[in-house]
C-alpha positions as CSV (number, residue, x, y, z in Angstrom):
1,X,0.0,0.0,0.0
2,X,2.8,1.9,0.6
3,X,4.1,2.0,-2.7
4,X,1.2,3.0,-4.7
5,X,1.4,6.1,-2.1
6,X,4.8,6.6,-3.3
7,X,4.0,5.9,-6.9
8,X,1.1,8.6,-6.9
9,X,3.4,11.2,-5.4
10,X,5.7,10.4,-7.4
11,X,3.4,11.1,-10.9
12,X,2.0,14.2,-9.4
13,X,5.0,15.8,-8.4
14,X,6.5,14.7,-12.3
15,X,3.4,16.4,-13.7
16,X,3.7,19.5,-11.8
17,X,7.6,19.6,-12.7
18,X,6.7,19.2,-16.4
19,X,3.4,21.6,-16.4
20,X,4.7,23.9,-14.1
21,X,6.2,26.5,-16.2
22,X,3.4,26.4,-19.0
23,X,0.6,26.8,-15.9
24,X,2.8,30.0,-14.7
25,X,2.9,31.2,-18.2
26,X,-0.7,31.3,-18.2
27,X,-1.4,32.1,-14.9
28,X,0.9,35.1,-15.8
29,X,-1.1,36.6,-18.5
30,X,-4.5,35.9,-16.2
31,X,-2.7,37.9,-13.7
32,X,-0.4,40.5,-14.6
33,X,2.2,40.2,-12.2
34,X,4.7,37.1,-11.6
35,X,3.9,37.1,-8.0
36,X,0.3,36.5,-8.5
37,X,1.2,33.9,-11.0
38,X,3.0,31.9,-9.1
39,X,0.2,32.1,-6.2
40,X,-1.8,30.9,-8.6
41,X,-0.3,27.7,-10.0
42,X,0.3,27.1,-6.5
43,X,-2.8,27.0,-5.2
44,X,-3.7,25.3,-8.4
45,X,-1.6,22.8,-7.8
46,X,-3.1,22.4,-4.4
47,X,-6.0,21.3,-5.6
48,X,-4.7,19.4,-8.7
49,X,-2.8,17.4,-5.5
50,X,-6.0,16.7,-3.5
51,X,-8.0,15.3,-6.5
52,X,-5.3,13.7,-8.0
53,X,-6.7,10.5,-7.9
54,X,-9.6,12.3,-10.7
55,X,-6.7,14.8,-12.3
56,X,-4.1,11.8,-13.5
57,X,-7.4,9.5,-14.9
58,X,-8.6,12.5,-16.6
59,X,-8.1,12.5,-20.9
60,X,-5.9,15.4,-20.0
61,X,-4.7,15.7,-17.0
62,X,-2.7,19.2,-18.1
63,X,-6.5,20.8,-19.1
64,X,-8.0,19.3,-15.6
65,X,-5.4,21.4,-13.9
66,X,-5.4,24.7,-16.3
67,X,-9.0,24.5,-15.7
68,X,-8.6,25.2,-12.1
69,X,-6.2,27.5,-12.5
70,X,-8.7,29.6,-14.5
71,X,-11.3,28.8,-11.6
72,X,-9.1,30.2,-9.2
73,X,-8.5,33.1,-10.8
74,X,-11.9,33.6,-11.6
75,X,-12.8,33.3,-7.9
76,X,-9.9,35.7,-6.6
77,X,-11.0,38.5,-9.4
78,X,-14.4,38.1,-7.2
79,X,-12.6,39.0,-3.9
80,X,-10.0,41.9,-5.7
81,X,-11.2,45.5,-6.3
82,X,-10.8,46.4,-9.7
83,X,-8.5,49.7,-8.6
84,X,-6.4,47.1,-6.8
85,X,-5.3,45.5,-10.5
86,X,-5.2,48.4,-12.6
87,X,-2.5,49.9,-9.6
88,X,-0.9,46.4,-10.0
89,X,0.5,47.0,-13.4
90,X,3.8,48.1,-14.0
91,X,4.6,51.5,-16.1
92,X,7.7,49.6,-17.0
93,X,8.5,46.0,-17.7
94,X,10.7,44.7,-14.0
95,X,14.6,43.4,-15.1
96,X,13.2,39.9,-13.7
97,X,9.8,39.1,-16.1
98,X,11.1,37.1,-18.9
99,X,7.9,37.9,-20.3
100,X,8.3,41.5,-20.8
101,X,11.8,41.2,-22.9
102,X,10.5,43.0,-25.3
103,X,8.4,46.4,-25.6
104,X,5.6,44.8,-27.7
105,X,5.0,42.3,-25.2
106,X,5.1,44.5,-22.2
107,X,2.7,46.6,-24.1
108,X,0.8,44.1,-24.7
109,X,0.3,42.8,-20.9
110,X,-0.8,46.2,-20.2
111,X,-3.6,45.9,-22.5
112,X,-4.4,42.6,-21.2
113,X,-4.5,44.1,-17.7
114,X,-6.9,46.5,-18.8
115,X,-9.4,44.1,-20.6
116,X,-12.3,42.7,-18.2
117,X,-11.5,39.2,-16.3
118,X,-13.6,37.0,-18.6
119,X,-12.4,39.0,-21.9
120,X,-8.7,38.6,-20.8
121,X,-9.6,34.5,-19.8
122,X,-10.9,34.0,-23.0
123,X,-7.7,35.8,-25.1
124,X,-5.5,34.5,-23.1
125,X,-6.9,31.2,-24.0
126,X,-7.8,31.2,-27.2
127,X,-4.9,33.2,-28.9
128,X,-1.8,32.5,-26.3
129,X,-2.5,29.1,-24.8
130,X,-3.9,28.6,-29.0
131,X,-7.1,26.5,-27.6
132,X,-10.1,26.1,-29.8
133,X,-13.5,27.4,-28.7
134,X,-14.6,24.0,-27.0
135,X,-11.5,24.0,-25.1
136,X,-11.6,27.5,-24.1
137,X,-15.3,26.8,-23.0
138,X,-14.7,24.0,-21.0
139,X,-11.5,25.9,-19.5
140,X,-13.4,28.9,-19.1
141,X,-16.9,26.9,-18.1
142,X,-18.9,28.9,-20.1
143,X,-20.2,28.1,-23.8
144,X,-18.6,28.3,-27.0
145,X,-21.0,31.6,-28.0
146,X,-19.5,33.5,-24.6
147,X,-16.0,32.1,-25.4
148,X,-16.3,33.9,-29.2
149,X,-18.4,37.2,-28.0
150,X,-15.8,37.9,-25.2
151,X,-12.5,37.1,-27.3
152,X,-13.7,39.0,-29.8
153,X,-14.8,42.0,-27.4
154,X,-11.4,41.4,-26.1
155,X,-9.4,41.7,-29.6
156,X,-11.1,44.4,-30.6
157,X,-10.6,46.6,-27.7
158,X,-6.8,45.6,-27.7
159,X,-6.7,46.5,-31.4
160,X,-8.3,50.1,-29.9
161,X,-5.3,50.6,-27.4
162,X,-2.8,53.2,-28.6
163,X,0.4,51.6,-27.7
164,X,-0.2,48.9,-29.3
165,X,-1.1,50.0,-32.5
166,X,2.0,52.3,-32.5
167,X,4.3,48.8,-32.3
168,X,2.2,48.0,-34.8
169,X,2.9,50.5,-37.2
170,X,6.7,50.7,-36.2
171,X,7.3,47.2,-36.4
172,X,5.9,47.3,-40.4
173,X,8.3,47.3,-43.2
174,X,7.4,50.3,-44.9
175,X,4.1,51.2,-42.9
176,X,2.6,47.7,-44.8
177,X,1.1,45.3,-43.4
């Protein structure tokens, strides 16, 4: 009995080494900041642990758990003020956040930041994470109609954000697309 313990612990904790860093890539573009990211996956991981048993017999255990990573963010956008967020982002990408190398993708966090929580869910999703709509519904628990309405609602205000569409146009050879 013992060893099938040991044998369990053993494939969680080689799942969580493998999935961590995609789940705080995510996680990071739910949440902003790196911090917050990493509290996430961890208390993702939490719960991945405790239902383990359901997580490693699931089709794919690595959706199971971004599932309730999305949950938990979902639930601690509930208990955050909106002000506390918006004060949470950065006016310049920090020396540490290998996601920020660049100015087009800290430009491009700060119009995430800015886009409502189930907007942001479902770009982040659909066009980083490159899930189709069922997946993104049944990440986001919502149906494949809210999934399109609120990444599109999403794209289109990010394609309204000035910063970004300055990138754009500097990054064009020749001011073509």
């Amino acid at each position: 009995m013992r060893e099938a313990k040991s044998d369990q612990d053993d494939g969680f904790q080689a799942f969580v080494v493998a999935a961590w860093p995609r789940l705080v890539r995510t996680a990071y573009l739910l949440a902003g900041e790196q911090y917050a990211a990493e509290d996430l996956v961890q208390s993702a991981a939490e719960k991945a642990c405790a239902a383990w048993s359901r997580v490693r017999r699931a089709d794919d255990p690595y959706a199971y758990v971004r599932r309730i990573l999305v949950n938990q963010h979902a639930r601690r956008w509930r208990r955050r003020a909106p002000e506390l967020l918006m004060e949470a982002v950065p006016d310049a990408p920090g020396v540490e956040d290998g996601f920020a190398r660049s100015d087009q993708r800290g430009a491009l966090l700060a119009a995430l930041a800015t886009l409502p929580p189930r907007q942001r869910e479902a770009v982040v999703l659909r066009h980083w994470e490159d899930l189709s709509d069922s997946q993104t519904a049944a990440a986001m628990g919502c149906s494949v109609g809210a999934v399109r309405s609120h990444a599109a609602k999403g794209i289109a205000r990010l394609r309204q954000v000035t910063a970004l569409v300055e990138l754009k146009d500097t990054t064009q050879i020749g001011g073509m697309a």
